[in-house]
C-alpha positions as CSV (number, residue, x, y, z in Angstrom):
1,X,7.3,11.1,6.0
2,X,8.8,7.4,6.2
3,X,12.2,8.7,7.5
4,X,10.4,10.3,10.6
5,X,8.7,7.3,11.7
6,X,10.9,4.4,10.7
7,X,14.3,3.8,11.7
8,X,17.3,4.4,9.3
9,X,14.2,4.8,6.2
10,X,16.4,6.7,3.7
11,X,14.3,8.2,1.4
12,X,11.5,10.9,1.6
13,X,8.3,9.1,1.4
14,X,5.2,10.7,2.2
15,X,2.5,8.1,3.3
16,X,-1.0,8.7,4.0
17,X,-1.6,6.1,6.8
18,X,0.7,4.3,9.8
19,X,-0.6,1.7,11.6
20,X,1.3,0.8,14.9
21,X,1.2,-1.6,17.9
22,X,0.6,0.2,21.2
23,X,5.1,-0.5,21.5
24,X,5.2,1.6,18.5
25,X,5.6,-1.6,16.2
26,X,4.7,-0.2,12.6
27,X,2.3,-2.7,11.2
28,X,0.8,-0.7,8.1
29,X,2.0,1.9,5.8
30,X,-0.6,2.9,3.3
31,X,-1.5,5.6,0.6
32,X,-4.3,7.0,0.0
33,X,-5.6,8.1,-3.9
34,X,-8.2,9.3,-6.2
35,X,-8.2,7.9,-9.5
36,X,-9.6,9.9,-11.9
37,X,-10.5,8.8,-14.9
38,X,-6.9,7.9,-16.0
39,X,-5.3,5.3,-18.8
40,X,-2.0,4.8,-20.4
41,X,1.0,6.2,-19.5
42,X,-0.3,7.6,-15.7
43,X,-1.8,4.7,-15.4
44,X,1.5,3.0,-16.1
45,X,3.4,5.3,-13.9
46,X,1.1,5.3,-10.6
47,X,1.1,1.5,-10.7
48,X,5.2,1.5,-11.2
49,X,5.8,3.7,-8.4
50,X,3.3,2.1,-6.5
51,X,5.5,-1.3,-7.1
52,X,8.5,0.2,-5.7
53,X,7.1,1.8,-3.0
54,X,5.8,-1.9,-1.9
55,X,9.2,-3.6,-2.9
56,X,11.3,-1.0,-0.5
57,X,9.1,-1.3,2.3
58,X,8.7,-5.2,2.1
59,X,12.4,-5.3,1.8
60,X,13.2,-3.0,4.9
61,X,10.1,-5.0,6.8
62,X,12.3,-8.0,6.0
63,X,15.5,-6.1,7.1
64,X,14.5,-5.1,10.2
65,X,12.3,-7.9,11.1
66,X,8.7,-6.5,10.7
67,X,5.1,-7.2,10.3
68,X,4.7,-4.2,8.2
69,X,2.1,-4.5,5.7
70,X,1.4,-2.2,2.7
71,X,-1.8,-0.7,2.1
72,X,-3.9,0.9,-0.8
73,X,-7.1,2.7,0.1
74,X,-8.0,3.8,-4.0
75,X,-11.2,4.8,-4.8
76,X,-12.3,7.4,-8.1
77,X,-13.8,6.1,-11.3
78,X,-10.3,5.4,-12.6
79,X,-10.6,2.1,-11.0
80,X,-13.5,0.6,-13.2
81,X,-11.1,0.2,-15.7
82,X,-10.2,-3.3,-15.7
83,X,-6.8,-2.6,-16.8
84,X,-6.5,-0.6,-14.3
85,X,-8.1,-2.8,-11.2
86,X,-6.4,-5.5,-12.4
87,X,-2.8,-3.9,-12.3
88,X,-3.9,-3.1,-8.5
89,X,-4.6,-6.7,-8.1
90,X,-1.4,-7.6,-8.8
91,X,0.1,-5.6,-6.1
92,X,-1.4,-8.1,-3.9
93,X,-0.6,-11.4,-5.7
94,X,2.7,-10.1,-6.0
95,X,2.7,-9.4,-1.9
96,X,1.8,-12.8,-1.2
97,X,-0.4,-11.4,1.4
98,X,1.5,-8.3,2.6
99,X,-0.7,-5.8,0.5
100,X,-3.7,-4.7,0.3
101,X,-5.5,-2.4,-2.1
102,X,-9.2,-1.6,-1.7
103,X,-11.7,1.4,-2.2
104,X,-14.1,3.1,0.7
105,X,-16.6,0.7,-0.8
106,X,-14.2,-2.8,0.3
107,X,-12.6,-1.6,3.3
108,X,-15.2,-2.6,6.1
109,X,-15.1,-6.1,4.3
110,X,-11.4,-6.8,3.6
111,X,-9.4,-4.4,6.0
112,X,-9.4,-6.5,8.9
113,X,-7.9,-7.5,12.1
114,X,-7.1,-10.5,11.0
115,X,-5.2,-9.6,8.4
116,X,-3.5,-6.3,10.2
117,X,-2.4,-9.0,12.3
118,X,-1.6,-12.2,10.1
């Protein structure tokens, strides 16, 4: 949960993945999902909620005076959808290089250091 791990986080957000320095820094928060073959209105609603979970936690890394990042790790056949991929892919436009998504397929390639520490 977000509120155990980050400093006056006011909500109850589970996350999947926390990246830190060695000084306890956070530098990643990410989720991790299984798309099923989805469309429509879930399809709607995970990217929404995904949208506000990367607009809180860019705003309270801007707050506080973070590096944190936001990261997807999707994978599930939900994602060939082009609808679907590309309302993903606007995550990270709208980031401007503060989120990731990717599947187990991408991560090797585009989860770096570099950008973990860009």
């Amino acid at each position: 949960m977000l509120d155990k791990v980050l400093e006056n986080w006011q909500e109850k957000t589970p996350t999947d993945i926390l990246i830190s320095r060695l000084d306890g820094t956070p530098l990643v928060i990410g989720f991790a999902r299984y798309d099923s073959d989805r469309g429509g209105a879930q399809e709607d609603d995970r990217i929404a909620g995904n949208r506000e979970k990367v607009t809180h936690i860019l705003k309270y890394a801007d707050t506080y005076q973070l590096p944190l990042k936001v990261f997807f790790l999707n994978d599930g056949p939900g994602l060939t959808l082009g609808s679907m991929w590309n309302d993903y892919a606007s995550l990270e436009t709208d980031g401007k290089g503060r989120v990731m998504v990717c599947t187990l397929k991408m991560l090797d390639e585009r989860f770096t250091r570099d950008w973990l520490e860009s």
